[in-house]
Every structure is written in C-alpha cells, then in structure tokens.
N, CA and C atoms as an extended XYZ file, in Angstrom:
375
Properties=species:S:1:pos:R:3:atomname:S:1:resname:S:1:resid:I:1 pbc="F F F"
N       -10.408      -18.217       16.693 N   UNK     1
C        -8.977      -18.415       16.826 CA  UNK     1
C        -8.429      -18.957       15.523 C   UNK     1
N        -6.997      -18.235       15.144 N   UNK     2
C        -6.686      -18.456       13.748 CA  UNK     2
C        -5.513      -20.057       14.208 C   UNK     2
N        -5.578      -20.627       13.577 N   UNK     3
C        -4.539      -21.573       13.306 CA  UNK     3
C        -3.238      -21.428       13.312 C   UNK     3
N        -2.309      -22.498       13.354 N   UNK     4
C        -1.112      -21.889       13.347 CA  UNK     4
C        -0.719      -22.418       11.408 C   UNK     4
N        -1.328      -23.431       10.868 N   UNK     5
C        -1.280      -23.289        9.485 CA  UNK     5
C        -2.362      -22.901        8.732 C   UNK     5
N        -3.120      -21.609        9.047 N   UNK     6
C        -4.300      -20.875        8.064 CA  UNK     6
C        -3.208      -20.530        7.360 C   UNK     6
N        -4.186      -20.349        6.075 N   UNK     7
C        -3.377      -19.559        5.162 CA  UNK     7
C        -4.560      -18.593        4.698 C   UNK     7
N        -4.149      -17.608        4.709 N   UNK     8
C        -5.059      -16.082        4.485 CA  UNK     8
C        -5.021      -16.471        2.604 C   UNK     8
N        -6.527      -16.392        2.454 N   UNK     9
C        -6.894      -16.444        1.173 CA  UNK     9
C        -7.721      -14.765        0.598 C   UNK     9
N        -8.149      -14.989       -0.819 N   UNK    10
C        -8.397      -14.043       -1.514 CA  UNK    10
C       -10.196      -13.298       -0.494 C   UNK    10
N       -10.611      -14.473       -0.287 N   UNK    11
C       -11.603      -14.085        0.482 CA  UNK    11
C       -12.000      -13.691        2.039 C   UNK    11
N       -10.348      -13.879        2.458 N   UNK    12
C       -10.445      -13.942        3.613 CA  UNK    12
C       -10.812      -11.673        4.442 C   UNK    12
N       -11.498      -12.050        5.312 N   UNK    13
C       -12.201      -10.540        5.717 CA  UNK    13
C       -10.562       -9.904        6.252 C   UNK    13
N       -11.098       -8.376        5.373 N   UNK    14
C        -9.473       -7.674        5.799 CA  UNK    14
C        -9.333       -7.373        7.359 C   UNK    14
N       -10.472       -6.967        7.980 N   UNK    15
C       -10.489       -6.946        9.493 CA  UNK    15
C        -9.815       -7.567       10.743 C   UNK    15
N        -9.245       -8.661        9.763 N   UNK    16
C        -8.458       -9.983       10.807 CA  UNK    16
C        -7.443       -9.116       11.232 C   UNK    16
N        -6.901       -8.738       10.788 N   UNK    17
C        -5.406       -8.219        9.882 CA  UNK    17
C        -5.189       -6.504       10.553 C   UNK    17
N        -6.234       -5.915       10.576 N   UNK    18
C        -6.403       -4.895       10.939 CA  UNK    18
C        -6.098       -4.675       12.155 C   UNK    18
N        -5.112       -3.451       12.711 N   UNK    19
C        -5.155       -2.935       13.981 CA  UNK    19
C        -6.391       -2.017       14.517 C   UNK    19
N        -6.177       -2.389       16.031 N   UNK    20
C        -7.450       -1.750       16.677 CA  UNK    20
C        -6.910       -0.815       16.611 C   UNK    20
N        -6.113       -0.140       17.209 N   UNK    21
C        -5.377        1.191       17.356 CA  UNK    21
C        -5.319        2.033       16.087 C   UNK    21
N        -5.584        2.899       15.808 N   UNK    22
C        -6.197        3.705       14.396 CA  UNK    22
C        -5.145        4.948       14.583 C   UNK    22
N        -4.821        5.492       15.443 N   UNK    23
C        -4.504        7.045       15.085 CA  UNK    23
C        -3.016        6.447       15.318 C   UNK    23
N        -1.804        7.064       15.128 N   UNK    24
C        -0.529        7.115       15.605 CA  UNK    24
C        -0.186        7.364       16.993 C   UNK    24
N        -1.115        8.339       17.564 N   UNK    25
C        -0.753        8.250       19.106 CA  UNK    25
C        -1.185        7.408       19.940 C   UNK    25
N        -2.437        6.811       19.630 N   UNK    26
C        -2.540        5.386       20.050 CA  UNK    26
C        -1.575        4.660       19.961 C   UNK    26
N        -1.421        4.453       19.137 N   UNK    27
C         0.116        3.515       18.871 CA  UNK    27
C         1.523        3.336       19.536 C   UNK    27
N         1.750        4.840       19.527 N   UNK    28
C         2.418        5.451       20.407 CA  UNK    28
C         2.646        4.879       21.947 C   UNK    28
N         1.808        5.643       22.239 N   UNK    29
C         1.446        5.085       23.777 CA  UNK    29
C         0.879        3.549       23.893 C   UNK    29
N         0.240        2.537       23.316 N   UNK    30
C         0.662        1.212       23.672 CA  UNK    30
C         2.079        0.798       23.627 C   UNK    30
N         2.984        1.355       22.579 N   UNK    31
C         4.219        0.926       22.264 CA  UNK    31
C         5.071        1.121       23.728 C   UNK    31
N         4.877        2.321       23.859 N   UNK    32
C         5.440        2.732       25.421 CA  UNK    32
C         4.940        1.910       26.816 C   UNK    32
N         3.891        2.009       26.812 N   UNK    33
C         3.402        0.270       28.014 CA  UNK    33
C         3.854       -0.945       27.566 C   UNK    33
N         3.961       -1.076       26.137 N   UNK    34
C         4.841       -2.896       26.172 CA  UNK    34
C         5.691       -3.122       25.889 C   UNK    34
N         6.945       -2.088       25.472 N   UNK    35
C         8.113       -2.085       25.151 CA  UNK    35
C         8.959       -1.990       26.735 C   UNK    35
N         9.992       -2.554       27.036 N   UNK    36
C        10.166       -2.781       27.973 CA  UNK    36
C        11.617       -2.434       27.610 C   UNK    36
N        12.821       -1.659       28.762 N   UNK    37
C        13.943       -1.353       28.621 CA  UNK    37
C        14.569       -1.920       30.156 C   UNK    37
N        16.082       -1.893       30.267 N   UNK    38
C        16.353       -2.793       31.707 CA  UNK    38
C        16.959       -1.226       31.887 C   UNK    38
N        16.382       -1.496       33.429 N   UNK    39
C        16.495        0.002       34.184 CA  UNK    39
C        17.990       -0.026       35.031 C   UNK    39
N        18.670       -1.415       35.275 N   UNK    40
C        19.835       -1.219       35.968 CA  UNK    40
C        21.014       -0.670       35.193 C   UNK    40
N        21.248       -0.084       33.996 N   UNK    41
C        21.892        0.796       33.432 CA  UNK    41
C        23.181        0.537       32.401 C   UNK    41
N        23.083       -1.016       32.479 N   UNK    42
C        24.190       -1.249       31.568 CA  UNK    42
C        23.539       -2.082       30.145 C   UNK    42
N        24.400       -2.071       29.221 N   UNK    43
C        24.130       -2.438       27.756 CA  UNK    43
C        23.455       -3.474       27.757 C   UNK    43
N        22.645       -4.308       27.008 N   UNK    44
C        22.176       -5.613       26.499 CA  UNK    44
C        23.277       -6.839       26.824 C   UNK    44
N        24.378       -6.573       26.278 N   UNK    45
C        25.635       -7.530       26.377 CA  UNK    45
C        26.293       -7.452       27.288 C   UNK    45
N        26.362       -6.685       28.521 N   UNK    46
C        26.255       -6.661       29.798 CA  UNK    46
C        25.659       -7.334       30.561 C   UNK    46
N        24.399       -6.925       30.342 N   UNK    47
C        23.538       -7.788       31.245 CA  UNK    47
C        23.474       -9.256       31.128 C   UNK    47
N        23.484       -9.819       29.343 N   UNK    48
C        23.767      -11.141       29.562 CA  UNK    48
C        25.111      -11.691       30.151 C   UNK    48
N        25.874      -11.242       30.160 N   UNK    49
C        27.356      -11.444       30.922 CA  UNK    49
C        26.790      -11.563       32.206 C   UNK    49
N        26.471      -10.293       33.021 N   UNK    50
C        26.775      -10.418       34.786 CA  UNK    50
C        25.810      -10.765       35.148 C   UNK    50
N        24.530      -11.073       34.636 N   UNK    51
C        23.248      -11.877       35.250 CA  UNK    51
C        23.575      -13.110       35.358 C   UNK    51
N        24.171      -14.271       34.886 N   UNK    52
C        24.559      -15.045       35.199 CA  UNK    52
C        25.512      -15.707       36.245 C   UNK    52
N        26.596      -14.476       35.663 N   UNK    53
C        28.134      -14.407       36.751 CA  UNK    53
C        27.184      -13.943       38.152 C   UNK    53
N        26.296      -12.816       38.456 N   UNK    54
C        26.078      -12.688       39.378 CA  UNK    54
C        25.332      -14.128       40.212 C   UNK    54
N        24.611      -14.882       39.335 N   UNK    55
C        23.986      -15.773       40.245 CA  UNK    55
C        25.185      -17.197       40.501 C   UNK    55
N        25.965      -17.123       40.049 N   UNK    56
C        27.483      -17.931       40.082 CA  UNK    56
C        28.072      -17.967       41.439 C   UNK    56
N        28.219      -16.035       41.760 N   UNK    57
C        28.819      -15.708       42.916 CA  UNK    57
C        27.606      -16.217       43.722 C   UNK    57
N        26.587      -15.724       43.891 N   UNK    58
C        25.971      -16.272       45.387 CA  UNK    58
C        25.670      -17.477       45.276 C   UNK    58
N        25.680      -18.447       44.053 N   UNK    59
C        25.213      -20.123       44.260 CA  UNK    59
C        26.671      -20.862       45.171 C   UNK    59
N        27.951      -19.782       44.561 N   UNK    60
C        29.695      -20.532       45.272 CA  UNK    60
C        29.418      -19.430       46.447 C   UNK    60
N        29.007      -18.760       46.990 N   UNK    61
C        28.927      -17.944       48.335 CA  UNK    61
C        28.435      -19.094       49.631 C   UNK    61
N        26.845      -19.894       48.876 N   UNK    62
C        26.362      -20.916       49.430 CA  UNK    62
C        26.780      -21.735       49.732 C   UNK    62
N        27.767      -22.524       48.486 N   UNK    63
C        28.647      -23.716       48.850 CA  UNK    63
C        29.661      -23.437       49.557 C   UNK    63
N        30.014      -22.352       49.936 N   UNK    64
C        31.069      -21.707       50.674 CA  UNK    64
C        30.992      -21.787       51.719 C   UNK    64
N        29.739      -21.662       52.537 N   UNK    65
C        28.807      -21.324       53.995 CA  UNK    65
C        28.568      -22.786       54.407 C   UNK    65
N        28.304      -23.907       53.756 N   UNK    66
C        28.504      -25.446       53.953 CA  UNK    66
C        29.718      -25.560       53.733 C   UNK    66
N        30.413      -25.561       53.485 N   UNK    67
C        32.012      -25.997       53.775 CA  UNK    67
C        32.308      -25.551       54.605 C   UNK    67
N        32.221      -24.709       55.174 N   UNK    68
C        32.705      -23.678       56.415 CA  UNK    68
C        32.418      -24.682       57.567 C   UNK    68
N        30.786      -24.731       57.513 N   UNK    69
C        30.379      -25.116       58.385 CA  UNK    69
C        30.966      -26.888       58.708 C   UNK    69
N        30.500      -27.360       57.598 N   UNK    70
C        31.288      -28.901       57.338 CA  UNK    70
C        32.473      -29.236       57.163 C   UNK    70
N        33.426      -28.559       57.511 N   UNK    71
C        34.838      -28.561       58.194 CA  UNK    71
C        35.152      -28.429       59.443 C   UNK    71
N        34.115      -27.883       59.983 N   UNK    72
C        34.650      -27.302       61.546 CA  UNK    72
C        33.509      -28.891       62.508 C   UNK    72
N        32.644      -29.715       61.629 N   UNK    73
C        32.367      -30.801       61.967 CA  UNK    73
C        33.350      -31.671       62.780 C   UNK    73
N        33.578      -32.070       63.827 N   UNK    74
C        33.883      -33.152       64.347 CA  UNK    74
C        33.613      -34.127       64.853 C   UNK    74
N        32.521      -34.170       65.560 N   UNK    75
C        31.304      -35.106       66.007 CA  UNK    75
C        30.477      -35.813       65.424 C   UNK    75
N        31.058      -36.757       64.281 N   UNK    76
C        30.026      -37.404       63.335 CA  UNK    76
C        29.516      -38.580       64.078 C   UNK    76
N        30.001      -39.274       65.194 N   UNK    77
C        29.672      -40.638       65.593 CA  UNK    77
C        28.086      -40.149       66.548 C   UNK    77
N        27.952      -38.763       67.002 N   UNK    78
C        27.025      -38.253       67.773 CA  UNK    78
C        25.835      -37.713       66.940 C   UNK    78
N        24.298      -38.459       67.520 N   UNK    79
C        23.212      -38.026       66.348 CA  UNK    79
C        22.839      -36.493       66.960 C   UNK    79
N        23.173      -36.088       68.070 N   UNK    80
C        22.629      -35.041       68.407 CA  UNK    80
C        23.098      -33.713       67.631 C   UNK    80
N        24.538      -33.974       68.027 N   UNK    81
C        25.669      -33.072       67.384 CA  UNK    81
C        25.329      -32.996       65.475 C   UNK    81
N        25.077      -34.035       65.072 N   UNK    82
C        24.493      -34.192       63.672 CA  UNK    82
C        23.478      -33.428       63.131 C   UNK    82
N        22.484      -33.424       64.397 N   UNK    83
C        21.317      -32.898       63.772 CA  UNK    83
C        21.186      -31.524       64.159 C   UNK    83
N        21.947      -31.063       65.455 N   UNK    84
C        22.310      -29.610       65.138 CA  UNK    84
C        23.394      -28.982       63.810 C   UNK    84
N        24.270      -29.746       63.845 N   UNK    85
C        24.981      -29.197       62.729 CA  UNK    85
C        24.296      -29.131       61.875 C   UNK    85
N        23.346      -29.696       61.052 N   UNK    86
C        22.229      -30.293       59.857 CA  UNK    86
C        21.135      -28.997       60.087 C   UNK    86
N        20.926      -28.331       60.766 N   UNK    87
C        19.849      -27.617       61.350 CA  UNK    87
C        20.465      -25.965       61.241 C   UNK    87
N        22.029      -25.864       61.635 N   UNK    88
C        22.586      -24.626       61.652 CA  UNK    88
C        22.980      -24.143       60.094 C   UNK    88
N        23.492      -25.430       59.257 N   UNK    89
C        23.574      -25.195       57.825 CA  UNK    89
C        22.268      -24.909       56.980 C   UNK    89
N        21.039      -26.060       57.485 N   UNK    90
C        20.111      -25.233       56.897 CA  UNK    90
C        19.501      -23.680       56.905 C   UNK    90
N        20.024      -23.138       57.917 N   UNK    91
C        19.474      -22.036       58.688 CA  UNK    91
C        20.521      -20.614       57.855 C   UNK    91
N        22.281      -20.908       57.911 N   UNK    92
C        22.688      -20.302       57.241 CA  UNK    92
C        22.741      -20.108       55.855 C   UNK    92
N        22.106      -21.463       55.166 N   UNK    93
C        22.292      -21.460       54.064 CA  UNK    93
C        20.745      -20.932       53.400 C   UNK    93
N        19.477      -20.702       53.977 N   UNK    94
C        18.940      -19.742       53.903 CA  UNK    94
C        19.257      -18.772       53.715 C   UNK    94
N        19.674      -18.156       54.282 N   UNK    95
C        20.020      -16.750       55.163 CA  UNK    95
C        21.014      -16.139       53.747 C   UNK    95
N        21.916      -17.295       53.265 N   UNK    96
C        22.432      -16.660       51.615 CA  UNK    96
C        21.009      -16.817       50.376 C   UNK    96
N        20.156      -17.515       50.346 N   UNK    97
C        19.680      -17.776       49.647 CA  UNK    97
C        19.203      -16.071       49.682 C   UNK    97
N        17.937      -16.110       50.872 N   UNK    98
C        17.886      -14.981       50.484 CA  UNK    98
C        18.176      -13.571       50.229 C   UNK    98
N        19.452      -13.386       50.655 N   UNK    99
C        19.895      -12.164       50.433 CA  UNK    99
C        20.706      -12.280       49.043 C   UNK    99
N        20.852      -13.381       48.240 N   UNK   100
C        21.186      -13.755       46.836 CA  UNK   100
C        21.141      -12.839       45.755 C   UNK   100
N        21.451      -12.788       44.745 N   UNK   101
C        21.536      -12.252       43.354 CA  UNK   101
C        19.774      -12.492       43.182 C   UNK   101
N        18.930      -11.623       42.491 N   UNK   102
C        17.440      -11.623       42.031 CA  UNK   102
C        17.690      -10.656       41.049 C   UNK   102
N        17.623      -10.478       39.883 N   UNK   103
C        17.666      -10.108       38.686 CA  UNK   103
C        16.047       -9.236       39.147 C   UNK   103
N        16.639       -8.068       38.644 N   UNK   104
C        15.319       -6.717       38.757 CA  UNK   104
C        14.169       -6.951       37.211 C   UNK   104
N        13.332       -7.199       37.333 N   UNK   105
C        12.974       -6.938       36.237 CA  UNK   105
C        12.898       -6.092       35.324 C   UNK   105
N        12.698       -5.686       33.611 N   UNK   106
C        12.302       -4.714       33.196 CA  UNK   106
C        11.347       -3.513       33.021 C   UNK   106
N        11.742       -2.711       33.041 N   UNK   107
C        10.693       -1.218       33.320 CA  UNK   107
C        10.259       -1.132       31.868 C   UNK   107
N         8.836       -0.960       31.735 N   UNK   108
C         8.162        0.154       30.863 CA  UNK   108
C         8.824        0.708       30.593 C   UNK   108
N         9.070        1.504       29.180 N   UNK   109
C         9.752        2.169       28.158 CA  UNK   109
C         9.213        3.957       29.152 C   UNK   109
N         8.558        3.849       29.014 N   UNK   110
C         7.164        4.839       29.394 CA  UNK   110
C         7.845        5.575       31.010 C   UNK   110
N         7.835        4.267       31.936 N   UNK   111
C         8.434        4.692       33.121 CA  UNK   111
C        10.187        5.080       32.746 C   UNK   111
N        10.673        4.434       32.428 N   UNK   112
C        12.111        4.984       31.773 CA  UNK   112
C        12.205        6.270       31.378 C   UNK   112
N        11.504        6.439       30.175 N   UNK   113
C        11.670        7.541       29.784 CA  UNK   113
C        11.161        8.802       30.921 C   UNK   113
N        10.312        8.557       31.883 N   UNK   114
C         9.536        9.667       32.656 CA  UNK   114
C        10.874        9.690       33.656 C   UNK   114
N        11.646        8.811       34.079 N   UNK   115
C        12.967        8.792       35.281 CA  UNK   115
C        14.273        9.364       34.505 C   UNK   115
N        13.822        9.780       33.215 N   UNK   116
C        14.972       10.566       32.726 CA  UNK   116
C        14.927       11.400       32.627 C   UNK   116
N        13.254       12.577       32.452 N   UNK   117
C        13.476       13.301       32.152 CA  UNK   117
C        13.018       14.138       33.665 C   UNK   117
N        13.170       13.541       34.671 N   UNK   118
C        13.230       13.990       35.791 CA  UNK   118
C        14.259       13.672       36.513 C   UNK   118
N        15.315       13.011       35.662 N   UNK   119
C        16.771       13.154       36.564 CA  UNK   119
C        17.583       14.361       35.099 C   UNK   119
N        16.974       14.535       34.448 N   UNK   120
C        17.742       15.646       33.319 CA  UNK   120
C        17.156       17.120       33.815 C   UNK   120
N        15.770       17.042       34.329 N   UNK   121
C        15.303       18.255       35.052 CA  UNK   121
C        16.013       18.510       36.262 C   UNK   121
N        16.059       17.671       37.233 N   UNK   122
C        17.272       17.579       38.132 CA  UNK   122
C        18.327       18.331       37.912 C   UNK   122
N        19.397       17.965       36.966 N   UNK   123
C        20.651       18.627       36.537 CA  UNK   123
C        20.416       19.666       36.463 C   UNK   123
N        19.614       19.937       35.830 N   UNK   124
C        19.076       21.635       34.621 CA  UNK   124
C        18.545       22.288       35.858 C   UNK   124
N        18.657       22.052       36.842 N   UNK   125
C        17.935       23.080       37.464 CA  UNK   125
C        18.772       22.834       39.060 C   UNK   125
C-alpha cells in the first residue's frame, strides 16, 4: 500500500503506475461498468435542484399529517385518548415516510446506453 505522501522517485518500479487493462477495449468496457449516468432523464442541474425540493415536499407532507391529526386533538386531560392519538400519528406518519421521495440511484453507462438503443429500435421499427 502506497502512502498518501510517497513520492515516486527515479528508482521507483514503473509497474506501480501501470494499468492492468492493456488493449483499448478493455478499457472500454470497464469504463462502461463504472461510469455511471442518472437514468430519471433530466440534466445534472436538475437533479441537484428537485432531489432536494423533492425530499422538502414529503418531509412538509409529514408535518402536515401531525398537524392534522394534532388539531383535531381535544382530549388532552385523558391518558387513554393520548395514547391512541400518539399511536394513530405514529402509524400515519409512517405510512408518509414510506411512500416518500427515495432518490433512484444511478445506472451503468453500459445499461443506459443498451435502454437507448432499444427504445431507438423501438421507434425505427
């Protein structure tokens, strides 16, 4: 394991340095398994915009679903009434969690490119 302050000297073996991958199509095709593109279809500067805004809307959707519920409260002097109310908010406020904003991850360059040229074969034919 190299250091994070080696400094590559006159003697140092050129092999360090060297890629395993030798031909260009090797290359190729690793580049395509680790290059990664976002498959939901909008620009770079898009996505940093509404990935956020999207998790905005369902975090105020949540606080929305407790207020609802914690307004229509009237029975605070009663522990029963308490601990159902306490029990129905946890239950709805699940219930947003998970149907929430989850950011898709990125696709393989590789798979991208293969879903294009089978939605361009699509058209063409």
């Amino acid at each position: 394991m190299i250091s994070r302050d080696w400094v590559p000297t006159a003697t140092t073996p050129s092999h360090i340095f060297m890629s395993k991958l030798k031909s260009p199509i090797q290359k190729k095709q690793k580049s395509y398994e680790k290059d990664c593109r976002s498959y939901y279809g909008e620009n770079a500067k898009a996505s940093r915009k509404n990935i956020p805004r999207a998790k905005q809307r369902s975090h105020m959707a949540e606080r929305r679903v407790a207020g609802e519920i914690l307004k229509g409260l009237y029975c605070f002097a009663e522990v029963s009434c308490s601990e159902r109310v306490e029990a129905d908010l946890r239950s709805k406020i699940r219930i947003k969690q998970v149907k929430s904003f989850k950011k898709k991850p990125d696709l393989p360059l590789l798979e991208i490119i293969k879903r294009k040229k089978a939605r361009s074969n699509l058209r063409s034919s």
